[in-house]
C-alpha positions in Angstrom: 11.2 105.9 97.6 8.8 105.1 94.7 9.1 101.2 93.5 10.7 100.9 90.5 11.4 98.4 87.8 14.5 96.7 87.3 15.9 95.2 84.2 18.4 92.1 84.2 21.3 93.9 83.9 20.6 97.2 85.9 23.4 97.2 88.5 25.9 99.2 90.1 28.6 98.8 86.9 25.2 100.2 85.2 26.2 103.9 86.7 30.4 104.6 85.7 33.3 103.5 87.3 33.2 106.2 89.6 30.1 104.9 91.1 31.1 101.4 91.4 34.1 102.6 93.1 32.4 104.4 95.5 30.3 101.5 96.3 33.2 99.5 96.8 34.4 102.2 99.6 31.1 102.7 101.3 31.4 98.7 101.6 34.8 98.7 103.1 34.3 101.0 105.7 30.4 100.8 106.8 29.8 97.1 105.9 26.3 98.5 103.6 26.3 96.7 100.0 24.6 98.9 97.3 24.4 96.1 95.1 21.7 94.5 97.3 19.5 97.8 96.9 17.5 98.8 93.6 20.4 100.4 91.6 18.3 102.5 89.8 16.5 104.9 92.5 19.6 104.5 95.1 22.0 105.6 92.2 19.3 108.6 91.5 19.2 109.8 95.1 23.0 109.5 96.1 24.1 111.4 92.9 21.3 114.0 93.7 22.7 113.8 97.0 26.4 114.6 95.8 25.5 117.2 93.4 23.8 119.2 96.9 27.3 118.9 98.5 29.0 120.1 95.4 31.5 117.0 94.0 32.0 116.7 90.7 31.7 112.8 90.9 32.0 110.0 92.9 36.0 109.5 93.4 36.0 112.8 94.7 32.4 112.0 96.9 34.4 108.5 97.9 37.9 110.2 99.3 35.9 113.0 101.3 34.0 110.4 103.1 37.2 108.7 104.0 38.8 112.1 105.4 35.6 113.4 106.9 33.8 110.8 109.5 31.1 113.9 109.9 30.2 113.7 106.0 30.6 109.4 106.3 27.4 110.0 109.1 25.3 112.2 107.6 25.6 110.1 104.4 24.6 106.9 106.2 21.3 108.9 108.0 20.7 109.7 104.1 21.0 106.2 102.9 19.2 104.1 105.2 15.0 104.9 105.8 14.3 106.1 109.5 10.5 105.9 108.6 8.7 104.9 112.2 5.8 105.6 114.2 4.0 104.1 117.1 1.4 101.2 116.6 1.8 102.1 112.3 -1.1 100.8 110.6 -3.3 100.3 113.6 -5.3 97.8 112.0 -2.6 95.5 111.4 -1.6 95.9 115.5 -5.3 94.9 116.3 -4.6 91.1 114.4 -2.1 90.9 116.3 -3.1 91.8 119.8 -6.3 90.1 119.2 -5.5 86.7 117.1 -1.7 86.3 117.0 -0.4 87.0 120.3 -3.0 84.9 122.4 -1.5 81.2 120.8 1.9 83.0 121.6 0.9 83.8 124.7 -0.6 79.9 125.6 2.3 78.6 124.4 5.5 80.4 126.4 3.2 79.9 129.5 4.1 82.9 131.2 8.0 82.7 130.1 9.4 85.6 127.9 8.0 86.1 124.6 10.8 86.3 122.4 10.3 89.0 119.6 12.5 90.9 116.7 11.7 94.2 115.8 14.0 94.0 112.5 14.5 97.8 110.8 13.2 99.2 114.3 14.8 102.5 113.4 14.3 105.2 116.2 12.9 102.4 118.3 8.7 103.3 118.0 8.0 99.6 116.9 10.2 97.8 119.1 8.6 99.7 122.2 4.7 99.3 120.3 5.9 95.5 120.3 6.5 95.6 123.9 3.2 97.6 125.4 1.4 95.2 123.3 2.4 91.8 124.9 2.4 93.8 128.1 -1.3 95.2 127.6 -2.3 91.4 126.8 -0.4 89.8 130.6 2.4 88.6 128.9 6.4 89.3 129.3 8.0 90.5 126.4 11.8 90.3 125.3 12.4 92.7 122.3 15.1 92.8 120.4 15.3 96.2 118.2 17.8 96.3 115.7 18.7 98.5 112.6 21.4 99.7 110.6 21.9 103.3 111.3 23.7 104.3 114.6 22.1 107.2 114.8 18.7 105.8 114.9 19.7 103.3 118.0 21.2 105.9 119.8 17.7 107.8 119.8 15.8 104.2 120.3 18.2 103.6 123.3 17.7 107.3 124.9 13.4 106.8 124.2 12.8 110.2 124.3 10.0 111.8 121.6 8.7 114.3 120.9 5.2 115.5 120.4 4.9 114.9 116.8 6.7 111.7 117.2 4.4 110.3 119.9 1.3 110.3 117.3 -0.2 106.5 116.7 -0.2 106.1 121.2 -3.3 106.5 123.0 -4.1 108.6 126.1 -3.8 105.5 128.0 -0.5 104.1 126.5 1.1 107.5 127.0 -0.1 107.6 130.4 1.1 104.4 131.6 4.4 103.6 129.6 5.4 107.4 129.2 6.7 110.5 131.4 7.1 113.9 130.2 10.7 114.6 128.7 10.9 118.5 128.2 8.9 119.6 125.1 8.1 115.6 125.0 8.0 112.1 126.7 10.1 109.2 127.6 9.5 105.9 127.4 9.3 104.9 131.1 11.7 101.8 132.9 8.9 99.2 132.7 9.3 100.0 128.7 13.3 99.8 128.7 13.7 96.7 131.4 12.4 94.5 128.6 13.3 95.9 125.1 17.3 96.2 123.8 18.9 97.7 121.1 21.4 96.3 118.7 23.1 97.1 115.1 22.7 94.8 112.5 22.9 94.7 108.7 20.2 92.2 107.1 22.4 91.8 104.6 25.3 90.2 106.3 25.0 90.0 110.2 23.6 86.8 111.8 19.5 86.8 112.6 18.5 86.1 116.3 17.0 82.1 116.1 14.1 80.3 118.3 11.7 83.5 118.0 8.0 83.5 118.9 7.8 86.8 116.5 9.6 88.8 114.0 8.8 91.8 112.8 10.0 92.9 109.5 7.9 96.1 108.1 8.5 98.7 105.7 11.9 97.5 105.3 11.8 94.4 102.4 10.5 97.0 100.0 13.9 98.8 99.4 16.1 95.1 98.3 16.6 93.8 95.3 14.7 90.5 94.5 17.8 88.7 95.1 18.5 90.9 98.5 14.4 90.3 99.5 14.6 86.2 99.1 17.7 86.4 101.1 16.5 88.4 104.4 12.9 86.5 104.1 15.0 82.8 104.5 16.7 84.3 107.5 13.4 86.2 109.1 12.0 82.3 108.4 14.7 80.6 110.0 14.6 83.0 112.7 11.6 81.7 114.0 10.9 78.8 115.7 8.1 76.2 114.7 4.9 77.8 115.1 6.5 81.5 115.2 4.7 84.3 113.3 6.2 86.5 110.7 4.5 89.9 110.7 5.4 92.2 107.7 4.2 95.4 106.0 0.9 96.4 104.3 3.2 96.7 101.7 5.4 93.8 101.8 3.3 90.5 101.3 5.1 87.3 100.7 4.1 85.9 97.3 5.1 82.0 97.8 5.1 81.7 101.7 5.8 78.1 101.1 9.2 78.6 100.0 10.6 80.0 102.7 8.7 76.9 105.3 5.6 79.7 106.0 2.1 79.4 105.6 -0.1 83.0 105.6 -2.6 83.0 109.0 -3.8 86.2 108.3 -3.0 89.4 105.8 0.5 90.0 106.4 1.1 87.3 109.0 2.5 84.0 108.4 3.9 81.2 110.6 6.7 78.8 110.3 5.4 75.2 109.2 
């Protein structure tokens, strides 16, 4: 979704009282809060989205995702961004194998290294996360979680396909990966150290005395007000001297207020 710009008062009451109603639903029974996502381009693609399934407007869009948990599901794989890849942004993954990780490494002194894969979505950064501290001699403990059910599930079951395996080398698919039928599995040595959970960033309580967190591709979608809140958590998720990796599109603009100090281009660490 293209960034947008949003006025002072663009907001969900902004769109009808049909819209704000359905908000209110999708609230009540899956927990997401529109209001925390730009109103402008997430009203613009749901009522896009409604007009394809034919209701007139959103009281009647609200009741037949009450009746129908099938139309509630595919909604929810609409709404939330399932956007991953394998090792995405390569360049970024080479700081970190090569200039994060090692003082991460020296410090846990051969004990877990505890790491949040935040938005992990099918699961491709949570297990990237994993071979990575396992290629440098460490032991990872990843924690992938997301908001979409349908997105753990695959994360859970690690099975891609071809397409989806794009971003691994012959050597990573070799060693952490066995053929799956028309694709490949992420092998036990993979799924002994990396979990799944659901999570809203929103609301749900953030995993605390990290070495990393990963938060990528993700902030880009919140409101300023939604963004400030899930950045003081990602912070406080970490303990002293823990590394906050985000996207190449996501830099933090005033590190300091949220106790970080930038080590390197999308990298910052807890004061």
């Amino acid at each position: 979704m293209a960034k947008e710009l949003v006025g002072p008062s663009d907001d969900i009451k902004s769109y009808g009282a049909d819209y704000v109603y359905f908000c209110l639903k999708l609230k009540k029974l899956t927990g997401i809060d529109l209001s925390s996502y730009k109103p402008r381009q997430m009203h613009r693609r749901l009522e896009n989205y409604r007009n394809r399934l034919g209701f007139t407007d959103f009281y009647a869009f609200s009741v037949a995702i009450q009746k129908d948990e099938g139309k509630l599901r595919a909604l929810l794989d609409f709404i939330t961004i399932n956007v991953s890849e394998f090792f995405r942004n390569p360049e970024q993954w080479k700081v970190l194998k090569e200039s994060v990780l090692p003082p991460i490494l020296a410090y846990r002194r051969g004990k877990p290294v505890r790491i949040w894969s935040a938005g992990s979505s099918a699961g491709q950064e949570a297990y990237s996360l994993a071979i990575t501290v396992l290629d440098a001699g460490g032991v990872p403990q990843v924690l992938g979680t997301d908001i979409d059910q349908a997105s753990l599930e695959k994360a859970r079951a690690g099975v891609y396909s071809k397409e989806e395996i794009k971003g691994l080398s012959r050597f990573y698919l070799a060693k952490y990966f066995e053929p799956h039928g028309d694709g490949y599995r992420v092998q036990d040595v993979l799924r002994r150290v990396v979990s799944f959970e659901r999570r809203n960033l929103l609301t749900d309580e953030y995993p605390r005395d990290l070495d990393l967190a990963v938060c990528r591709n993700v902030l880009i979608y919140f409101t300023e007000q939604g963004k400030q809140r899930v950045l003081r958590g990602l912070a406080e998720s970490l303990r002293p001297g823990g590394v906050l990796f985000t996207g190449a599109t996501e830099p933090v603009f005033n590190p300091a207020a949220y106790g970080l100090t930038q080590i390197y281009p999308f990298f910052y660490q807890r004061s």
